[in-house]
Backbone bond lengths (Angstrom), bond angles and torsions (degrees), N, CA, C in turn:
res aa  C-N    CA-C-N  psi(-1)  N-CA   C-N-CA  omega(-1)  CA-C   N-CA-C  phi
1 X - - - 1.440 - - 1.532 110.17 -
2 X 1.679 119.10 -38.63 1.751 115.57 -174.31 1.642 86.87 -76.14
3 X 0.942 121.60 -45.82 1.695 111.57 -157.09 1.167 93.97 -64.59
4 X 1.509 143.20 -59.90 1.183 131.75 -158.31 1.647 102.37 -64.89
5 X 1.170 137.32 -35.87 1.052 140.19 -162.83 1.512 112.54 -78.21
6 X 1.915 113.32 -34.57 1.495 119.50 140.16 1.455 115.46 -48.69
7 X 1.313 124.43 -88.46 1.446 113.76 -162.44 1.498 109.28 -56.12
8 X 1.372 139.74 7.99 1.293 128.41 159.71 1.434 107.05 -87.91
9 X 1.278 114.91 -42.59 1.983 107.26 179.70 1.568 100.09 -66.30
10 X 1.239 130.03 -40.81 1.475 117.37 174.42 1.357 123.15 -49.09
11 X 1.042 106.14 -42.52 1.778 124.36 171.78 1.886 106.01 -41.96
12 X 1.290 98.08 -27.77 1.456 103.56 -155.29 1.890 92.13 -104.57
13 X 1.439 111.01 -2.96 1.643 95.84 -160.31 1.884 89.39 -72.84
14 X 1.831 80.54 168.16 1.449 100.56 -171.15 1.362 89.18 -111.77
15 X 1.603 138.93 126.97 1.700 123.88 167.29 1.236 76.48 -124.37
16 X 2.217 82.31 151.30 1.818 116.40 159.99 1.316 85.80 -130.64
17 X 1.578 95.28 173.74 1.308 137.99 160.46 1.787 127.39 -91.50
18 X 1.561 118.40 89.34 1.134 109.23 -163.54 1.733 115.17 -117.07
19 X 1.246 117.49 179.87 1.568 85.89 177.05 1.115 104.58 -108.31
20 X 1.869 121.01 146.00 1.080 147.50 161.79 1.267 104.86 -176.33
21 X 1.599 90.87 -167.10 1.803 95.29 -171.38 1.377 109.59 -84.16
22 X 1.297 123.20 -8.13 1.918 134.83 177.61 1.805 85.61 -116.39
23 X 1.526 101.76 91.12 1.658 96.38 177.92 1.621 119.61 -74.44
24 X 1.430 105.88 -25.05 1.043 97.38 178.79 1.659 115.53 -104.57
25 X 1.450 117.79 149.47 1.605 126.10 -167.12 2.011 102.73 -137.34
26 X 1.195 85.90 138.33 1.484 101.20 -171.93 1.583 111.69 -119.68
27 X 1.505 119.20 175.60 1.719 89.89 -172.05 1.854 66.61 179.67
28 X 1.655 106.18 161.90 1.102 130.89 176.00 1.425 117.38 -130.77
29 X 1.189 121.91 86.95 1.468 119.10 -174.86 1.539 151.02 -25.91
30 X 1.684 82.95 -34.62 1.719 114.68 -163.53 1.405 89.20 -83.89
31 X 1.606 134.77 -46.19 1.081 153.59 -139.68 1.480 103.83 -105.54
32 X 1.483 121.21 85.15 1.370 97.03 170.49 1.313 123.37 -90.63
33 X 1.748 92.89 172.08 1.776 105.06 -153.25 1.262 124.47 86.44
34 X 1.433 117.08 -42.27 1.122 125.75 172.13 1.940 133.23 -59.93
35 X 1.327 105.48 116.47 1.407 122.97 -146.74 1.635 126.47 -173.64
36 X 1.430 112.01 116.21 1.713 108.35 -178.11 1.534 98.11 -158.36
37 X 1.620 88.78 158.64 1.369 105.76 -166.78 1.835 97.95 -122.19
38 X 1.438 101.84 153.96 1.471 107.56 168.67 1.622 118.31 -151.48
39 X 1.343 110.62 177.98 1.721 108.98 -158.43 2.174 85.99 -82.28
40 X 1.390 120.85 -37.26 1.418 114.62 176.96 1.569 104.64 -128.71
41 X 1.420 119.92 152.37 1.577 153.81 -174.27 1.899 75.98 -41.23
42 X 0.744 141.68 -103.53 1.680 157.42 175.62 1.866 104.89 -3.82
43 X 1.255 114.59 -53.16 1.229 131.85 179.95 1.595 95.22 -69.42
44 X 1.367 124.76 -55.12 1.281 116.97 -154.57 1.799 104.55 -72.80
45 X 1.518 113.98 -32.89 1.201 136.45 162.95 1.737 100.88 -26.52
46 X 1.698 93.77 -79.44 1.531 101.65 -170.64 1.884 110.49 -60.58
47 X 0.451 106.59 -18.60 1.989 109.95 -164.02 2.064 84.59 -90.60
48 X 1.536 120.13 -41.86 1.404 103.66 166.24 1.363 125.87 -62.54
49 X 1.230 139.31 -16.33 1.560 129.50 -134.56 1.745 74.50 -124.90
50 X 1.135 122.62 -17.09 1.478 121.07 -159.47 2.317 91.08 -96.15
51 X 1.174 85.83 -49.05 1.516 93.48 169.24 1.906 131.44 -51.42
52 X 1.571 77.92 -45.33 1.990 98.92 158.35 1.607 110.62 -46.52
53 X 1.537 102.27 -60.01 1.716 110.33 -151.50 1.769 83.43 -71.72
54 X 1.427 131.60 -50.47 1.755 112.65 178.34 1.448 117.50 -35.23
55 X 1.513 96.19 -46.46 1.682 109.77 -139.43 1.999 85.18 -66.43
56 X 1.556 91.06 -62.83 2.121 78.00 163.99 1.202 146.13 -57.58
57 X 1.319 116.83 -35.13 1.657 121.03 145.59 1.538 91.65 -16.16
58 X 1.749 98.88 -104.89 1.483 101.48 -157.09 1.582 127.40 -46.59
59 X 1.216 100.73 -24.41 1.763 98.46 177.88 1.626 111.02 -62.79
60 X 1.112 112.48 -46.36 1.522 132.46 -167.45 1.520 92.48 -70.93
61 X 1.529 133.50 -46.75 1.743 128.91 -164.67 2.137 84.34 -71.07
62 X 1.598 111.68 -51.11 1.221 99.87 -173.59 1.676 135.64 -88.00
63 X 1.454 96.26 30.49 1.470 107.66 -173.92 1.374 129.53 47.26
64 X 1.595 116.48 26.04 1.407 122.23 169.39 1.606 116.99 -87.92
65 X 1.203 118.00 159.04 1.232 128.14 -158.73 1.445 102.83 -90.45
66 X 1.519 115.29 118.48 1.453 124.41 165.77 1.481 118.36 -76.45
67 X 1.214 98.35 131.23 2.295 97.79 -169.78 1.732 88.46 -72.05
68 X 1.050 104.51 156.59 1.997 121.92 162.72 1.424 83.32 -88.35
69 X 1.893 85.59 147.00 1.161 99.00 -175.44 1.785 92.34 -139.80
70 X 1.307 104.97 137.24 1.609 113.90 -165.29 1.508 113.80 21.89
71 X 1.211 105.82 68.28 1.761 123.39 -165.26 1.404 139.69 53.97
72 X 1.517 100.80 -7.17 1.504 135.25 162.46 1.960 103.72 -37.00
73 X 0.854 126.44 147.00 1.598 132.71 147.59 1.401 98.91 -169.83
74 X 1.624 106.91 155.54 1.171 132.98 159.10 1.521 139.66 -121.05
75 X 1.481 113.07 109.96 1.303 126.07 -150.66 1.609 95.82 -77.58
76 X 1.354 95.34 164.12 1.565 105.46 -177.17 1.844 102.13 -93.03
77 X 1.327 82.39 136.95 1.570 103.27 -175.02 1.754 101.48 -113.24
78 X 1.963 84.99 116.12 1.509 102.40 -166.76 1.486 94.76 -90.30
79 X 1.699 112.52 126.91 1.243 110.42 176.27 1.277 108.78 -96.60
80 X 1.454 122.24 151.19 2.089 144.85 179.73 1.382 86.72 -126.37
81 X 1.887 82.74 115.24 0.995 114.43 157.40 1.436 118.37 -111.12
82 X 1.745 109.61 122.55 1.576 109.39 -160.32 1.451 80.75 -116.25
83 X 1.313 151.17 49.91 1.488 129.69 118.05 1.865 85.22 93.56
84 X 2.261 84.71 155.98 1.339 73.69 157.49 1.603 169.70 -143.25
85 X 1.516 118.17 -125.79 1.822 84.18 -146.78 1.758 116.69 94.37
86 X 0.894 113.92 -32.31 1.596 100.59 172.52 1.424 118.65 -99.05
Protein backbone atom coordinates (compact mmCIF):
# COMPACT_ATOMS: atom_id res chain seq x y z
CA UNK A 1 0.00 0.00 0.00
CA UNK A 2 3.13 2.80 0.97
CA UNK A 3 5.01 1.69 -2.13
CA UNK A 4 2.23 1.94 -4.39
CA UNK A 5 1.27 5.16 -2.96
CA UNK A 6 5.22 6.20 -3.52
CA UNK A 7 5.52 5.12 -7.03
CA UNK A 8 2.18 6.91 -7.74
CA UNK A 9 3.41 10.45 -6.23
CA UNK A 10 6.62 9.81 -8.27
CA UNK A 11 4.59 9.41 -11.30
CA UNK A 12 3.48 12.88 -10.53
CA UNK A 13 7.14 14.43 -9.72
CA UNK A 14 7.89 17.61 -11.52
CA UNK A 15 12.09 17.72 -12.15
CA UNK A 16 14.29 20.87 -13.27
CA UNK A 17 17.62 21.57 -13.76
CA UNK A 18 18.92 24.22 -11.34
CA UNK A 19 22.21 25.45 -10.32
CA UNK A 20 23.98 23.92 -7.48
CA UNK A 21 26.06 21.20 -6.58
CA UNK A 22 22.75 18.58 -6.59
CA UNK A 23 21.75 20.13 -10.14
CA UNK A 24 19.01 18.36 -10.45
CA UNK A 25 15.67 19.03 -7.99
CA UNK A 26 12.47 17.16 -7.98
CA UNK A 27 9.27 18.13 -6.09
CA UNK A 28 5.71 16.58 -5.86
CA UNK A 29 2.97 18.96 -6.20
CA UNK A 30 0.05 17.28 -4.51
CA UNK A 31 2.41 16.80 -1.54
CA UNK A 32 3.41 19.76 0.16
CA UNK A 33 6.89 20.25 1.39
CA UNK A 34 7.69 17.59 -0.47
CA UNK A 35 11.05 18.05 -2.45
CA UNK A 36 14.81 16.66 -3.15
CA UNK A 37 17.64 17.29 -5.01
CA UNK A 38 20.45 14.97 -6.41
CA UNK A 39 23.99 15.03 -8.19
CA UNK A 40 21.88 12.79 -11.36
CA UNK A 41 17.91 12.69 -12.59
CA UNK A 42 18.13 8.79 -11.03
CA UNK A 43 19.72 9.99 -7.72
CA UNK A 44 17.29 12.79 -7.41
CA UNK A 45 14.47 10.09 -8.12
CA UNK A 46 15.86 8.01 -5.18
CA UNK A 47 16.55 10.89 -2.49
CA UNK A 48 12.51 11.80 -3.55
CA UNK A 49 10.72 8.52 -2.93
CA UNK A 50 12.87 8.33 0.34
CA UNK A 51 11.50 11.94 1.23
CA UNK A 52 7.78 10.58 0.44
CA UNK A 53 8.21 7.54 2.92
CA UNK A 54 9.31 10.56 5.93
CA UNK A 55 6.87 12.95 4.74
CA UNK A 56 4.18 9.88 5.66
CA UNK A 57 5.83 8.66 8.63
CA UNK A 58 5.22 11.99 10.11
CA UNK A 59 1.80 12.71 8.76
CA UNK A 60 0.49 9.31 9.84
CA UNK A 61 2.53 9.64 13.73
CA UNK A 62 0.61 13.27 13.51
CA UNK A 63 -2.76 12.34 12.28
CA UNK A 64 -2.84 14.67 9.26
CA UNK A 65 -4.57 13.83 6.22
CA UNK A 66 -2.61 12.32 3.25
CA UNK A 67 -4.23 13.58 -0.32
CA UNK A 68 -4.87 10.24 -2.76
CA UNK A 69 -2.86 10.42 -5.28
CA UNK A 70 -4.03 8.93 -8.79
CA UNK A 71 -6.47 6.87 -6.57
CA UNK A 72 -3.65 5.79 -4.38
CA UNK A 73 -4.35 6.55 -0.44
CA UNK A 74 -2.92 5.42 2.61
CA UNK A 75 -4.92 4.54 5.60
CA UNK A 76 -3.72 5.00 9.02
CA UNK A 77 -2.36 2.01 10.60
CA UNK A 78 -3.55 1.84 14.26
CA UNK A 79 -0.77 0.36 16.22
CA UNK A 80 -1.58 -2.38 19.66
CA UNK A 81 0.54 -2.13 21.89
CA UNK A 82 0.30 -5.34 24.13
CA UNK A 83 3.09 -4.40 26.66
CA UNK A 84 5.96 -6.19 27.65
CA UNK A 85 6.80 -9.71 26.72
CA UNK A 86 4.69 -9.73 23.69
Amino acid sequence: MILEYINAALEHARYEIIEDDEPYYGEIPELPGVFATGRTLEECRRNLAGVIDEWLVIRLRRGLPIPPIAGRTVEEVVRVDTGAGA
